[in-house]
TIKEMAR-173791 format. One record per residue (C-alpha): residue in three letters; x, y, z; residue number from 0. Coordinates in Angstrom, 2 decimals, always signed. Each point is the difference from the previous one (the first is absolute). Layout:
BEGIN
 type      px      py      pz seq
  Ala       X       Y       Z NUM
...
***
This chain:
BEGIN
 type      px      py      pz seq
  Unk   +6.77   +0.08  -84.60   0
  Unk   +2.74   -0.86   +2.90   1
  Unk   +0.01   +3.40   +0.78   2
  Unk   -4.16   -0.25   +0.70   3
  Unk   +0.05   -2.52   +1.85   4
  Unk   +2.34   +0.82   +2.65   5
  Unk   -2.08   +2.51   +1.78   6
  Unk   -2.72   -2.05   -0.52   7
  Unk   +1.30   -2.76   +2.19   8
  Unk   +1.81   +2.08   +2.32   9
  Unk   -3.93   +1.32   +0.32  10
  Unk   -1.05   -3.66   +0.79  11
  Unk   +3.30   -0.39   +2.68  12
  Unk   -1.10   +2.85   +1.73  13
  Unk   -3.73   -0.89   +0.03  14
  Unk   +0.89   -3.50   +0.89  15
  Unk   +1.85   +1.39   +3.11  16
  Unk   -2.82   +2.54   +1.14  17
  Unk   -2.42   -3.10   -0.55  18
  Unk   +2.21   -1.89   +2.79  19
  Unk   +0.06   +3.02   +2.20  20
  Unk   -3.36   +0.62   +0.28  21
  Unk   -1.15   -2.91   +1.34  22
  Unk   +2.27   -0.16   +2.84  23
  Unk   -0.73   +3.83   +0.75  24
  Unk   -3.90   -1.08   -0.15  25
  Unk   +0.62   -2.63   +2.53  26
  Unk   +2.26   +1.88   +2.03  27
  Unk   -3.00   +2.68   +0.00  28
  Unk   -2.82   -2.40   +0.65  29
  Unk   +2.15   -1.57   +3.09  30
  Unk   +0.18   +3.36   +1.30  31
  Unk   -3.76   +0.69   -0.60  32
  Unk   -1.48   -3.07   +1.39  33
  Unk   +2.28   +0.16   +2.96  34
  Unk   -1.21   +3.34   +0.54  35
  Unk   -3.49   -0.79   -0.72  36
  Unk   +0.25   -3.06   +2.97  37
  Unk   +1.05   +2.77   +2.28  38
  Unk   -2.78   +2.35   -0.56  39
  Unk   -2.84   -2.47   -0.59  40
  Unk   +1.35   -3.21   +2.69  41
  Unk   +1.73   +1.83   +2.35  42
  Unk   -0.56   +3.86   +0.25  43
  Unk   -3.88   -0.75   -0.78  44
  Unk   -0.56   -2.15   +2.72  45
  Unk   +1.20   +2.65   +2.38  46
  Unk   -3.61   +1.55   +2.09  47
  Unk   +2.91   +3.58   +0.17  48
  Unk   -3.32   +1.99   +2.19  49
  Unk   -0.29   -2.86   +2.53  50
  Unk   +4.15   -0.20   +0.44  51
  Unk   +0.10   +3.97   -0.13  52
  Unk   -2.79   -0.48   +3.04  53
  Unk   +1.71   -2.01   +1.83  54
  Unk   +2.98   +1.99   +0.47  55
  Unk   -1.72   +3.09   +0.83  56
  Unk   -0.89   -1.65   +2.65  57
  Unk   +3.25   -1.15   +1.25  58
  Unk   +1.43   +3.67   -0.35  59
  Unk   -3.01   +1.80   +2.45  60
  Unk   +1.57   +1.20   +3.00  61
  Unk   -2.33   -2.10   +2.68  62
  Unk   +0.12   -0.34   +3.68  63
  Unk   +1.07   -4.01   -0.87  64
  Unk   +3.16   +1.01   -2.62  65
  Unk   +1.43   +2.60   +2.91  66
  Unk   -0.23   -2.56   +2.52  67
  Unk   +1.36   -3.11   -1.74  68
  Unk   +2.83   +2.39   -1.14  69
  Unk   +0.61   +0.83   +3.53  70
  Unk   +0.15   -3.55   +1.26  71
  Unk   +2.28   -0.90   -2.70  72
  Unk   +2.44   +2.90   +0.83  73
  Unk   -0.38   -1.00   +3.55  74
  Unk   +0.65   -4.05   -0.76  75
  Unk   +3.05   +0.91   -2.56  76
  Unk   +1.92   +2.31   +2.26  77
  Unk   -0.36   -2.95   +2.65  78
  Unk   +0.93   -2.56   -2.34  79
  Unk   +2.89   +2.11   -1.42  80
  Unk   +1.45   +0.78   +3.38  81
  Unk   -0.36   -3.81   +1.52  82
  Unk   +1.60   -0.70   -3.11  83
  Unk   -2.50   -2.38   -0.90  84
  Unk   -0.96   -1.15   -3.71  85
  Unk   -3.25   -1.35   +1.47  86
  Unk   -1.26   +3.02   +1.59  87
  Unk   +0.92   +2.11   -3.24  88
  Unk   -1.78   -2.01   -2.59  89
  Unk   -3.19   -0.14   +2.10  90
  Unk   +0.18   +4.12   +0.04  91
  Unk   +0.37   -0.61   -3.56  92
  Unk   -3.14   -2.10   -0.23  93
  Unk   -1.64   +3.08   +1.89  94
  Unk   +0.82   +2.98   -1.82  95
  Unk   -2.62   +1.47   -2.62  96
  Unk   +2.36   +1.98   -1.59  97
  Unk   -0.07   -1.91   -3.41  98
  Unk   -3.24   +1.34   -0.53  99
  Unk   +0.50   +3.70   -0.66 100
  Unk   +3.03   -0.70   -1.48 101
  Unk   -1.76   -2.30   -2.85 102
  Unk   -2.50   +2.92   -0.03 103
  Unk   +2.57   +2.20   -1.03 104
  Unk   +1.09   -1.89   -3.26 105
  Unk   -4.00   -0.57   -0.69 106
  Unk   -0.43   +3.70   +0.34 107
  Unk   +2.66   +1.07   -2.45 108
  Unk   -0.62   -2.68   -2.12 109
  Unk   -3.79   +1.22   -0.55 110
  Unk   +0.87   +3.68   +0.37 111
  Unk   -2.77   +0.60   +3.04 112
  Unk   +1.80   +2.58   +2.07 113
  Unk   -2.42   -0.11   +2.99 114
  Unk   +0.79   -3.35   +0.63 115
  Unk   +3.70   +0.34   -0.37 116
  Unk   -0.56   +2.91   +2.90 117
  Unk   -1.77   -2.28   +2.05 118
  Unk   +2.55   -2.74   -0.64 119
  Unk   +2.68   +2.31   +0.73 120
  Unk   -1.74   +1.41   +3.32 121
  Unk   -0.30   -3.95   +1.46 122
  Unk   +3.36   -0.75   -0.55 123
  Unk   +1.42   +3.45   +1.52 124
  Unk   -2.39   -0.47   +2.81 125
  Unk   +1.29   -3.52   +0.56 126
  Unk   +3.50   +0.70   -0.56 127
  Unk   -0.23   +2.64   +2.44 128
  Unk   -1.28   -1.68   +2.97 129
  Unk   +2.14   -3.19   -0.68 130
  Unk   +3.27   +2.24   +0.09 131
  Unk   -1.93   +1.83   +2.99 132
  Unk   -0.99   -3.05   +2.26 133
  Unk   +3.48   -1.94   -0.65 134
  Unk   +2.03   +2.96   +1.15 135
  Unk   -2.39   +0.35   +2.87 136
  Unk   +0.49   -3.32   +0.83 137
  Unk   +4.03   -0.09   -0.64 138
  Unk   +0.30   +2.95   +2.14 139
  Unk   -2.19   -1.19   +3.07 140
  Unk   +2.28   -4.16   -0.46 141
  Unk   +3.26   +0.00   +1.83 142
  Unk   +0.85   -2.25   -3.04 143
  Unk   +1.33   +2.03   -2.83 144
  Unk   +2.92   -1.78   -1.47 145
  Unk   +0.14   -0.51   -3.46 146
  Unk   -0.65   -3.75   -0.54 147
  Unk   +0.27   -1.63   -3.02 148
  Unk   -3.81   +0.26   -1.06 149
  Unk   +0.91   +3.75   +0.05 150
  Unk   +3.04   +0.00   -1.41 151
  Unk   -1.59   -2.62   -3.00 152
  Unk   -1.72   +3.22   -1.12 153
  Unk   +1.80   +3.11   -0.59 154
  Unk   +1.19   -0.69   -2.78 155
  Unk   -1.70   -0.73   -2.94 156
  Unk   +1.72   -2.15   -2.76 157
  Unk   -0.83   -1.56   -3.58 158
  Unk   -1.61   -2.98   +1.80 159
  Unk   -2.47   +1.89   +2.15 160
  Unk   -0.67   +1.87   -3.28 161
  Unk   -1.08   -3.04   -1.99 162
  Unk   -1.65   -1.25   +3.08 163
  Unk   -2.38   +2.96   -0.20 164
  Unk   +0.01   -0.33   -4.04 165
  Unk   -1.31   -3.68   -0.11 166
  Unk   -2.35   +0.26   +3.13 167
  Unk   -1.75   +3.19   -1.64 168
  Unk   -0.27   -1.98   -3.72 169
  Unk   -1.65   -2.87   +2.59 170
  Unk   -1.92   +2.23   +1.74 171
  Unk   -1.59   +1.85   -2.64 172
  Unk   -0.66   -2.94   -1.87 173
  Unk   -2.02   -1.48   +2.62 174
  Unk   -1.93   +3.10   +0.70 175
  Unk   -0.63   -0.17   -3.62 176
  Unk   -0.97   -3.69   -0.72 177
  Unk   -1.97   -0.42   +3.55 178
  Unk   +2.66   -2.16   +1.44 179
  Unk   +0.01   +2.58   +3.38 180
  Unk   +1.42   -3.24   +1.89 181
  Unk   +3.37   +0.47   -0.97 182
  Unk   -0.02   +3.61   +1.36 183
  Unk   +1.26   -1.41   +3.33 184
  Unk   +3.31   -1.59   -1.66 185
  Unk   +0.26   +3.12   -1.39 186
  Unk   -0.45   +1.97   +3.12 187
  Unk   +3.30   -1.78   +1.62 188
  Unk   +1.77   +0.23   -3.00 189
  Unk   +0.37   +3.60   -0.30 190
  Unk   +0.36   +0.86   +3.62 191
  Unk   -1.53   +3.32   -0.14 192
  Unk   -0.35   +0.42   +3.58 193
  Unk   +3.57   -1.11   +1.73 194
  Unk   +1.70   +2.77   -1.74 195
  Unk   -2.71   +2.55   +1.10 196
  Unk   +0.61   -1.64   +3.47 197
  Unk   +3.84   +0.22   -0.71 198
  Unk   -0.65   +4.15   -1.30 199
  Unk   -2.00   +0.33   +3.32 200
  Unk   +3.52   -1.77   +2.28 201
  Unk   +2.13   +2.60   -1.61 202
  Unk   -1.99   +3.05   +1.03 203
  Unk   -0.45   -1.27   +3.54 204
  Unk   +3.85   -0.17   +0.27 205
  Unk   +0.84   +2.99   -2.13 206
  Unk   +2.51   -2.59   -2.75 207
  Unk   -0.16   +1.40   -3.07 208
  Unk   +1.12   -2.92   -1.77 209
  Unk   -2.46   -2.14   +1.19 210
  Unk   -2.71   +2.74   -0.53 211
  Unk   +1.10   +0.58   -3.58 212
  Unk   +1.02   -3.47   -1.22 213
  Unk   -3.61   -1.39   +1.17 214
  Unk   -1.82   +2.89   -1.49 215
  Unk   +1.74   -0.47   -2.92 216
  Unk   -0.73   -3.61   -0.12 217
  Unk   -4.03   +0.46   +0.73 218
  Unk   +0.14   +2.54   -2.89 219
  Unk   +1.54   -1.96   -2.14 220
  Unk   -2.46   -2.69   +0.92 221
  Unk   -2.78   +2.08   -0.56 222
  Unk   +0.75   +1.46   -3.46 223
  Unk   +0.83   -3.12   -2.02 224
  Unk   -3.16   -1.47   +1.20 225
  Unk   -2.31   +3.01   -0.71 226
  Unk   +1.88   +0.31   -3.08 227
  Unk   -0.21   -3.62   -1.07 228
  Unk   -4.03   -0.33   +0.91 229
  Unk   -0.07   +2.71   -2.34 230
  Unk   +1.48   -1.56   -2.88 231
  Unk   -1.55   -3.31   +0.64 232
  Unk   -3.64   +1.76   -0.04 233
  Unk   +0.78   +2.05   -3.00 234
  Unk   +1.26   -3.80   -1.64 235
  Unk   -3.33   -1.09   +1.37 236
  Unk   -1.95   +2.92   -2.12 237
  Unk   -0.82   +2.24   +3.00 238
  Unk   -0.69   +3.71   -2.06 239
  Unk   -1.14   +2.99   +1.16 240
  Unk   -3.00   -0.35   -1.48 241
  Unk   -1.29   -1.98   +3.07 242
  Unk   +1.05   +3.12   +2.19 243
  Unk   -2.37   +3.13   +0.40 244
  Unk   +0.71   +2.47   -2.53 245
  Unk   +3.51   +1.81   +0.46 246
  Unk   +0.95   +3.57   +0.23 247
  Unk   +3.16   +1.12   -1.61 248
  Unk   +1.31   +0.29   +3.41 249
  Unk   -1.05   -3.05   +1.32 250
  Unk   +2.21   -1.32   -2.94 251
  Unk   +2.96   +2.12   +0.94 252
  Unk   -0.33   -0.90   +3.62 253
  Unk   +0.18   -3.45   -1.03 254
  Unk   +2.75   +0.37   -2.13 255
  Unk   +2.25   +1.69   +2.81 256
  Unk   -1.00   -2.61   +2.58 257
  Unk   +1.55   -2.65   -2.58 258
  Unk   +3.22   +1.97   -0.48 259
  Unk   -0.17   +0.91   +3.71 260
  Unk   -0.27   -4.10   +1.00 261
  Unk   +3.03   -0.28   -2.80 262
  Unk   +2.43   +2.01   +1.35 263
  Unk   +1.13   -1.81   +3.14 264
  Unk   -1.05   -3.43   -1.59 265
  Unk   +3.41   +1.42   -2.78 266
  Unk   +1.84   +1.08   +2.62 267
  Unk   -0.38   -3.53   +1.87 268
  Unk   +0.99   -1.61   -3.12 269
  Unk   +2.50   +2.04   -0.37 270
  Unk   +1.36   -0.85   +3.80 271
  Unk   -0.44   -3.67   -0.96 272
  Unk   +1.57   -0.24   -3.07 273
  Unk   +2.87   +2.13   +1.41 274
  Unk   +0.71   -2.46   +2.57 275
  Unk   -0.77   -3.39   -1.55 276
  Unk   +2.50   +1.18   -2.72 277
  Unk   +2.48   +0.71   +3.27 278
  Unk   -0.64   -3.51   +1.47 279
  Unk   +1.25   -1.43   -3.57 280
  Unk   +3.09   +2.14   +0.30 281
  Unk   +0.87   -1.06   +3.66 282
  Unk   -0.63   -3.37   -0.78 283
  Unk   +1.57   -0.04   -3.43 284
  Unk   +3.54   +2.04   +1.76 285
  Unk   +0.53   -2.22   +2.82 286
  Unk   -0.84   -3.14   -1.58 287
  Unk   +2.12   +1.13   -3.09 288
  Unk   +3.34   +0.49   +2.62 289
  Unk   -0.05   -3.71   +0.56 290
  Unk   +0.77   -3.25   -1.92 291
  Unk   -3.44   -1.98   -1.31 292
  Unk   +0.45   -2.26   +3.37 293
  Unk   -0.90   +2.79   +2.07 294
  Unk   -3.56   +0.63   +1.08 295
  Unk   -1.87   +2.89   +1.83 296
  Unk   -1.97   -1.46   +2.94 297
  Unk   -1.40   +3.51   +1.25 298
  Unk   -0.46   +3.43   -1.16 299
  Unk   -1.72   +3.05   +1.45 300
  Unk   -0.35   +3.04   -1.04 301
  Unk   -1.31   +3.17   +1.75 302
  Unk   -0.94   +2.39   -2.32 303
  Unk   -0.90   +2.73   +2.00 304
  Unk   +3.05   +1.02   +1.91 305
  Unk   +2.61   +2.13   -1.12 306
  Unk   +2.60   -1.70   -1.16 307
  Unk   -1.90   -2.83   -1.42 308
  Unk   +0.76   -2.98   +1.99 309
  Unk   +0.70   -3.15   -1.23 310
  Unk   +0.45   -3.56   +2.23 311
  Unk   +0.78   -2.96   -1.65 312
  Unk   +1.02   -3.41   +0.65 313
  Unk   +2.38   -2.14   -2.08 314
  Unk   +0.73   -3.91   -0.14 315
  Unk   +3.35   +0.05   -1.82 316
  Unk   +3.18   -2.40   -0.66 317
  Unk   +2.43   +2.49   -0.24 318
  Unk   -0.28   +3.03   +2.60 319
  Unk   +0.70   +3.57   -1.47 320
  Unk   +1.69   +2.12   +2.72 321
  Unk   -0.58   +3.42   -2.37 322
  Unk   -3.57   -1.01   -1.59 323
  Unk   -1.77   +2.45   +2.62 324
  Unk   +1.89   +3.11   -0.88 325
  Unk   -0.19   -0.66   -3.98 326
  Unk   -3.54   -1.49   -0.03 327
  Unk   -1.06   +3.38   +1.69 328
  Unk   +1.66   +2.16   -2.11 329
  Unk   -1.06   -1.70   -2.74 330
  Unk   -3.90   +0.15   +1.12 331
  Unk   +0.56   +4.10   +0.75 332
  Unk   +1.12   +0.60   -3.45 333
  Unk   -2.90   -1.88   -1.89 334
  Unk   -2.54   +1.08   +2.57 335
  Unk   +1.13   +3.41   +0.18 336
  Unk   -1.14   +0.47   +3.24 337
  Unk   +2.81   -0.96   +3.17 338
  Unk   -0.44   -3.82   +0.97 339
  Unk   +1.13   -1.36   +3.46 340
  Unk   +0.71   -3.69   -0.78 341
  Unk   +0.25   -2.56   +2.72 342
  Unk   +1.35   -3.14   -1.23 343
  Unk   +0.14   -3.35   +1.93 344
  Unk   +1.86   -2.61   -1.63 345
  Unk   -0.43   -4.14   +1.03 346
  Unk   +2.93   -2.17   -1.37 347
  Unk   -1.82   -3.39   -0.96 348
  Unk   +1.28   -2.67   -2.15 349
  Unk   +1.13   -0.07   -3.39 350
  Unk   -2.13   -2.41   -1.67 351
  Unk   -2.94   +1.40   -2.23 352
  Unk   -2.59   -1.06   +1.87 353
  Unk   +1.52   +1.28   +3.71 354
  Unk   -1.24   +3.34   -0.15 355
  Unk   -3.83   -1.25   -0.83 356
  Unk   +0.98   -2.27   +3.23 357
  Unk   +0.85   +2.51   +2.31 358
  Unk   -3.01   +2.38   -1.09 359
  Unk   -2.54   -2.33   +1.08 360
  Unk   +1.86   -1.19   +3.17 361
  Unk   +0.03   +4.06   +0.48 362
  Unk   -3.66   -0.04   -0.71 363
  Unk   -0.70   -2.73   +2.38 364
  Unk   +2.02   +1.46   +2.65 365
  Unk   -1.90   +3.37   -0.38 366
  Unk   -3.42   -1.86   +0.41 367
  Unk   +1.24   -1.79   +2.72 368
  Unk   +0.96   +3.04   +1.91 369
  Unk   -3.57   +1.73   -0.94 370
  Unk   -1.76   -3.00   +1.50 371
  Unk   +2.06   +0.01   +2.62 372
  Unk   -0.46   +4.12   +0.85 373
  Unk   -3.54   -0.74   -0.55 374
  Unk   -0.10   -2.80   +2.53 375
  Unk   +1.59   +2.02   +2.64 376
  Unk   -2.49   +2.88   -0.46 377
  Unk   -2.93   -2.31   +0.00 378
  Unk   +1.41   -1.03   +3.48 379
  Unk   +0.73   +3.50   +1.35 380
  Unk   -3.53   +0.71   -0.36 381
  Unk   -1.32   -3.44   +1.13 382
  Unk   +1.75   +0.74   +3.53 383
  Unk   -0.80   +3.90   -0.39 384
  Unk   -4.06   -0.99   +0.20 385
  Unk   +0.46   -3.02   +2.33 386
  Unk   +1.96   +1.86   +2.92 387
  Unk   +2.67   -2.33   -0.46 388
  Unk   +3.79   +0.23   -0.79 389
  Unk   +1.07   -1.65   -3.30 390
  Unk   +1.82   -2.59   +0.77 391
  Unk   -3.50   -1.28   +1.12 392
  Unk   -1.30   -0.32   -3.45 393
  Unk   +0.29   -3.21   -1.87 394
  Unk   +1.07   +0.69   -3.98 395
  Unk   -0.08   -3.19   -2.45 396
  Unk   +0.78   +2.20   -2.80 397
  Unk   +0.07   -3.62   -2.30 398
  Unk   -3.58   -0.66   +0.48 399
  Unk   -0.84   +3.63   +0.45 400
  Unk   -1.49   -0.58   +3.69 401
  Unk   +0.46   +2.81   +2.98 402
  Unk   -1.17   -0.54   +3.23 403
  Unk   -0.41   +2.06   +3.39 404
  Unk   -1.54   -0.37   +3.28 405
  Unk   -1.21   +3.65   +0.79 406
  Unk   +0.36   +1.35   +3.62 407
  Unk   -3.22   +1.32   +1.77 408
  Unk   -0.75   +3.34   -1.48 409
  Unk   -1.97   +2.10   +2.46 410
  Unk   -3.71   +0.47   -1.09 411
  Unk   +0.70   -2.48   -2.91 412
  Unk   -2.44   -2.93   -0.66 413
  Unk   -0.34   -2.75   -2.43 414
  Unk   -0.98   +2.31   -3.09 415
  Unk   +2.46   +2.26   +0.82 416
  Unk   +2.99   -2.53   -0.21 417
  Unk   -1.62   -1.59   -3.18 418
  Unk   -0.08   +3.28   -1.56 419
  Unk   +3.37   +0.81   +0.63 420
  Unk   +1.06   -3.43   -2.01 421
  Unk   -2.53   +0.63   -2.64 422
  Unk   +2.05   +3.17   -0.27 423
  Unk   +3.26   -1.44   -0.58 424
  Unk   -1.78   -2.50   -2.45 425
  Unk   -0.73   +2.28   -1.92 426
  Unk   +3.39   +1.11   -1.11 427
  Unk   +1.40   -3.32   +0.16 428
  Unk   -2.47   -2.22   -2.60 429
  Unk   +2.75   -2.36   -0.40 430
  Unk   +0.55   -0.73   +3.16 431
  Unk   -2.04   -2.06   +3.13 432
  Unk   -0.32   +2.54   +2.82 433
  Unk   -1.02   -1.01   +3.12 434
  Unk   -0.20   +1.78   +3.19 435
  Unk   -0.96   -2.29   +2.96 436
  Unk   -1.95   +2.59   +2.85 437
  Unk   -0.39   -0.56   +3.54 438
  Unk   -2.99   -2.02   +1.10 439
  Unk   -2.54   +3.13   +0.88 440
  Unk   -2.68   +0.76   +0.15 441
  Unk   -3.11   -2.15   -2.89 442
  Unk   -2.68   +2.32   -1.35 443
  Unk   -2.35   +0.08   +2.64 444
  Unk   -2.90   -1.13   -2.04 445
  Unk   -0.78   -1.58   -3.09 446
  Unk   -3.41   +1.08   -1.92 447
  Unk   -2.31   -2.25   -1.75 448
  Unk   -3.08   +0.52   -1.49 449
  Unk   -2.89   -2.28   -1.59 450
  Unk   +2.79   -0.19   -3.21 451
  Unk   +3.29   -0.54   +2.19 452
  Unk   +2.46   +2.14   +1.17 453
  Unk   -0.94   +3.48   -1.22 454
  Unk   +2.82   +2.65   -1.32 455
  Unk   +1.67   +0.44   +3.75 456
  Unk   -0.45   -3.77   +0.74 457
  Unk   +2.55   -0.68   -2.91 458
  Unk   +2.01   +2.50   +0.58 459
  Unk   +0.41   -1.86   +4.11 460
  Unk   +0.44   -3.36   -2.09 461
  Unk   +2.65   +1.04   -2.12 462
  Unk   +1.64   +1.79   +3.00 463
  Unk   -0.07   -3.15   +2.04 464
  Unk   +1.13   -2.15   -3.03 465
  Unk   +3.28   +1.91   -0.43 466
  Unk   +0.58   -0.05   +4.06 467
  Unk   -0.73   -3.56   +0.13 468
  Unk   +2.47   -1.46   -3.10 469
  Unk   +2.88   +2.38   +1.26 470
  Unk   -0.38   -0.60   +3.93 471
  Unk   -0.75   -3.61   -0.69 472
  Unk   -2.48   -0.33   +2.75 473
  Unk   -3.72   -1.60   -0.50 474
  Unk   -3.11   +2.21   -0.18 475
  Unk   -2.84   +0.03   +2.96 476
  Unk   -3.29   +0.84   -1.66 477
  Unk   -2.76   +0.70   +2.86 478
  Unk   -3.96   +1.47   -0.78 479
  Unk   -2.72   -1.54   -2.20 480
  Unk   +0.55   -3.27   -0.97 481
  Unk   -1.17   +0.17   -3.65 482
  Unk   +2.37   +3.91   -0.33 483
  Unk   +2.56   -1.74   +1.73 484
  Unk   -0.07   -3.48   -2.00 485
  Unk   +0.20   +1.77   -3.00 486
  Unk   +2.89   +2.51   +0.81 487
  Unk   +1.88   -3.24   +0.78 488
  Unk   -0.80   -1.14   -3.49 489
  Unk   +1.42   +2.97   -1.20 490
  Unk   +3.52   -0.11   +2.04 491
  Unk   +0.38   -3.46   -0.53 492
  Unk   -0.02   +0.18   -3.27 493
  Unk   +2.61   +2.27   +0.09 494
  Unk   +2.43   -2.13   +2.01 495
  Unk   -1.06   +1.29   +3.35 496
  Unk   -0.31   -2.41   +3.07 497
  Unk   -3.44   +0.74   +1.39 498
  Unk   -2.02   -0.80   +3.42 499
  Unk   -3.71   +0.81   -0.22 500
  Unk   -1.71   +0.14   +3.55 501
  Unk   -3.25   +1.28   -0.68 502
  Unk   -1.74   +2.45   +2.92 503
  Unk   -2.28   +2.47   +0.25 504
  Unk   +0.98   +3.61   -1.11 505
  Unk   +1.82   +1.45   -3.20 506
  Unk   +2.46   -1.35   -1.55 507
  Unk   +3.79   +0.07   +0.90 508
  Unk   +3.50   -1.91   -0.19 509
  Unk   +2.69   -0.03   +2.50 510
  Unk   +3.22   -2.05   -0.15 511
  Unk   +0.24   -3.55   +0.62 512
  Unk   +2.84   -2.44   +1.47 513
  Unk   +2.13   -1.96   -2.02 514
  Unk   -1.25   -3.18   -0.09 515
  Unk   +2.36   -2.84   +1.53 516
  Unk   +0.11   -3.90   -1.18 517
***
């Protein structure tokens, strides 16, 4: 009898434990299932995949109006890259259609429709092409071809630019995807796919490799992860080939090849990257490691592509090491395996915990000081450069961000011309209060009204006589037809001009007035 009933209630354990397995596998199952049942049904069936698919065909056709806004956004980023100006770049950026062929691509492979990949493909080698074409034109034809550092920025690219590129592609796609198109623009600066082409274009006009390679490198690398991620997020999304024309074998194959093609460089990138983000953690880890916990690295460069690597760093330290240089870099040749040239500044700052943190920021400060400061003095070099005027002439208030001039008469220069040249200078500075203070020529001759006020030109004279007026600080004449001339003065008054209407027969026109005396 014992002997019976042991199996039988070893039979009832081990039933008793599959009966508590079960459930949890059937609700680990239906989790699973209904999430992937919201995905289809709420999220991948709400997708209209023909009117997306649509859509970016017709970003990827190679039109008269994609050639010429990639053209002008060459033509703006090589400007803004070699002015050195942030402003300038990001509005090439703004610009450049370039996103759109590049999305095409990842559509294309993601469907499997190998004329549109070609097409794709053909836009964004046509547009590549003449960007690279009409920066080096342009580089070679400036008498400015230093590298700034805009240029420099980007020939080189690193793990950060690569996630850049990752999480603007997983944006941009989405939007393309969901009908949110708006956010395309953020995306467009993000990603930066034309300052690098700009930057590719630099180092052909000057025959450096390193810039030409680095950039290229860095455009490629751009360009890859985001065809490559549109392509996973519209296969995630349920794109199939199915929506695609029906594929030959060697449409298939040709597909296939342009996705191992595209990840080739992308792996050799990545490899690049991870190479030298590994190599940053060394450097960091070997110099920091020679010093006591007290000790604090305030700056640390490294150029990767010269030969020995070089490495420039800055240390905030208690305790100054005559021999750290020398063992540092020996150190960093062994574990690199590659020769290291080490230059190692050391700053002896107090011994307290806290004194190194102290003596970083005061560093920091006094770097941003002398930026501001370099910055200040070029703003003024230029200021007396389009004013005819030496530079001790220009006033700086560099704490409320003011500069002021009083321009020279230009020959053959009028009113617009001097208020051009400041809007100029504006431009670069939108911080700063620019104002260039012209001669008192010449007023536009006439001012046009019609039956609705001052037409198109007649603005244009107003606004010209506006800026005169506040930076001269003389009062406005109006003469002509009193009702044209009454309300012009309207107009200039309201602006915080001093006007004198005397109404006559005629057009009208201004002319300078006297200072009025009390």
């Amino acid at each position: 009898m014992s002997e019976t009933s042991t199996p039988s209630a070893s039979t009832s354990s081990e039933e008793r434990e599959t009966t508590e397995v079960k459930p949890q596998a059937s609700t680990f199952g239906s989790v699973v299932f209904s999430w992937r049942r919201w995905w289809l049904r709420d999220v991948v069936g709400t997708v209209n995949q023909a009117e997306v698919i649509e859509k970016r065909r017709e970003d990827c056709l190679l039109s008269e109006r994609y050639l010429f806004m990639t053209a002008m956004s060459a033509g703006i980023a090589v400007l803004g890259l070699l002015l050195s100006s942030p402003a300038v770049v990001i509005g090439a950026m703004l610009l450049s259609p370039l996103m759109g062929p590049i999305m095409g691509l990842g559509f294309a492979l993601a469907i499997g429709d190998y004329q549109w990949l070609k097409q794709s493909a053909r836009s964004l080698a046509w547009g590549s092409a003449m960007g690279i074409g009409l920066t080096a034109a342009l580089v070679y034809m400036s008498p400015i071809q230093t590298i700034t550092q805009e240029i420099a920025a980007r020939t080189q690219p690193n793990l950060f630019d690569l996630f850049v590129a990752l999480f603007s592609a997983l944006a941009g796609a989405y939007a393309m995807i969901r009908g949110r198109e708006g956010t395309i623009v953020g995306v467009a600066i993000a990603t930066a796919l034309m300052p690098p082409l700009a930057v590719v274009g630099f180092g052909l006009a000057t025959w450096n490799w390193t810039v030409f390679s680095g950039a290229l490198l860095l455009y490629i690398t751009n360009l890859i992860t985001i065809a490559l991620t549109a392509w996973g997020m519209a296969r995630l999304y349920g794109f199939k080939t199915t929506l695609s024309a029906r594929n030959t074998i060697f449409q298939n194959v040709a597909v296939a090849s342009v996705f191992i093609g595209l990840a080739i460089p992308l792996a050799f990138s990545l490899q690049q990257i991870a190479w030298q983000t590994n190599a940053q953690r060394i450097v960091r880890a070997e110099i920091q490691e020679k010093f006591d916990n007290r000790s604090l690295i305030d700056a640390l460069d490294i150029e990767f592509g010269t030969e020995p690597l070089t490495v420039n760093a800055t240390m905030l330290t208690p305790t100054l090491l005559a021999e750290a240089e020398g063992e540092i870099e020996r150190a960093l040749s062994s574990r690199l395996d590659r020769p290291v040239e080490l230059s190692l500044i050391q700053y002896q700052v107090g011994t307290s915990a806290s004194a190194a943190e102290q003596a970083q920021l005061s560093a920091a400060r006094a770097s941003e000081e002398a930026a501001a400061s370099a910055r200040a003095e070029d703003l003024a070099q230029r200021l007396a450069l389009v004013a005819g005027v030496p530079e001790s002439d220009v006033l700086i208030d560099r704490s409320r961000r003011r500069a002021l001039v009083r321009a020279e008469r230009l020959e053959d220069a009028n009113l617009a011309v001097y208020r051009a040249l400041e809007e100029r200078i504006a431009s670069t500075e939108p911080e700063w209060t620019i104002e260039l203070l012209p001669p008192a020529g010449a007023l536009p001759a006439e001012i046009p009204f019609d039956e609705n006020g001052p037409t198109l030109e007649g603005t244009r004279a107003l606004g010209i006589i506006e800026w005169a007026a506040n930076r001269i600080e003389l009062p406005i004449v109006l003469t002509g037809d009193a009702d044209s001339a009454t309300a012009a003065a309207e107009i200039l008054s309201s602006r915080g001009v001093d006007v004198d209407v005397r109404p006559t027969s005629g057009p009208l026109q201004a002319r300078w007035g006297q200072l009025r005396t009390e």
